[in-house]
C-alpha positions in Angstrom: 109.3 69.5 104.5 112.8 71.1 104.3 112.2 74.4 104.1 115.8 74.7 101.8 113.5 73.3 98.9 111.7 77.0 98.8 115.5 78.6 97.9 115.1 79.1 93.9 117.0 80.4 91.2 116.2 84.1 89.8 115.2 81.9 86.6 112.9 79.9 88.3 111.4 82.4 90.4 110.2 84.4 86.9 109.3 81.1 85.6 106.9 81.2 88.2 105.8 85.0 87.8 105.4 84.2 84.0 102.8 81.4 84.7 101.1 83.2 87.6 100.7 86.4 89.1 103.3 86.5 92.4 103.9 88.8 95.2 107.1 90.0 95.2 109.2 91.6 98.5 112.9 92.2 99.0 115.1 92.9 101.9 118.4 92.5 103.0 117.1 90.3 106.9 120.7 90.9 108.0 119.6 89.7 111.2 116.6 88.0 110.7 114.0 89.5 112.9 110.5 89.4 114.1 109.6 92.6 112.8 111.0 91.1 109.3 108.8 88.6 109.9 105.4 90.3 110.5 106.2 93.1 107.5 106.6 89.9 105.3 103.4 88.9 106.4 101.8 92.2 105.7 102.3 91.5 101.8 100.8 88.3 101.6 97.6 88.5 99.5 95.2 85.1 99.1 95.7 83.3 96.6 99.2 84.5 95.4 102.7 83.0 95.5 104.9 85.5 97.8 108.7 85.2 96.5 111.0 86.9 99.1 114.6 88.0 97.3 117.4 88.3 99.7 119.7 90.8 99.2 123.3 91.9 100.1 124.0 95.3 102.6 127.3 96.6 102.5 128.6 94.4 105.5 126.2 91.6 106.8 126.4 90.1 109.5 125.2 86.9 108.2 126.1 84.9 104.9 123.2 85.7 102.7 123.1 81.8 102.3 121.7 81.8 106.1 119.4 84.8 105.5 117.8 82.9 102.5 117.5 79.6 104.9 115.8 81.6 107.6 113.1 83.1 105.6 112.3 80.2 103.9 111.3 78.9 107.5 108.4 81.3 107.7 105.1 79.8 107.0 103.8 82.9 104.5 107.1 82.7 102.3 106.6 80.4 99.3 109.6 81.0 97.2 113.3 82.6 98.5 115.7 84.1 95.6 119.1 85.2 96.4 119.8 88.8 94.8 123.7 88.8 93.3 125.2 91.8 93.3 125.2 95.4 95.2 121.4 95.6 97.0 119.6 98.3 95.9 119.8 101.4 97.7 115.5 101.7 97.8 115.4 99.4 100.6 114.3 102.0 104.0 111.9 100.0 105.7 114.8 97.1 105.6 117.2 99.5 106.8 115.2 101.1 109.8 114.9 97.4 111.2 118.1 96.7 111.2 119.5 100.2 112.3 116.4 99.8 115.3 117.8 96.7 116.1 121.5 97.9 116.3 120.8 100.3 118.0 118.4 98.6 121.0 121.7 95.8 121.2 124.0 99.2 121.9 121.6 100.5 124.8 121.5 97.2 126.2 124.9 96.7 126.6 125.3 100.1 127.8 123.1 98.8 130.5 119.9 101.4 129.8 116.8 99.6 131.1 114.2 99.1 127.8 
């Protein structure tokens, strides 16, 4: 299976919700990590549809077009929406990963031992 096919439009995603209960998560994954990838799997409840939207930060790094593709790769994801427009500015947990990340990269290319 290609996992592209799980990229839907915002209409079809709340198709979906309207026929079934869904989870819902949202994050920017600007880069896709595996922390990302274990919080994602932390909302997956039995029996429910999880539908990650992809947002935009500020500057990514990667085309949000990538981001979608990578999280639809992950076995717990059923459904990928890209968000258009600003991101909203309630996503912490999102933005600790990333800024742990950034800042791990620095210290090893300052040379620091981890």
């Amino acid at each position: 299976m290609d996992s592209r096919s799980k990229i839907v439009g915002f209409e079809q995603a709340l198709e979906i919700a309207r026929e079934r209960e869904v989870q819902w998560v949202t994050g920017h994954f600007d880069p896709m990590l595996a922390e990302h990838a274990r919080r994602v799997r932390e909302f997956v409840k039995p029996g429910l549809p999880l539908i990650v939207v992809v947002t935009n930060p500020p500057s990514p790094l990667l085309p949000q077009g990538a981001r979608a593709e990578l999280v639809a790769a992950l076995a717990d994801v059923d459904y990928v929406v890209l968000k258009v427009g600003p991101a909203p500015s309630d996503e912490p947990e999102d933005a600790r990963i990333t800024q742990d990340f950034i800042e791990h990269v620095a210290r090893r290319h300052a040379g620091e031992r981890l």
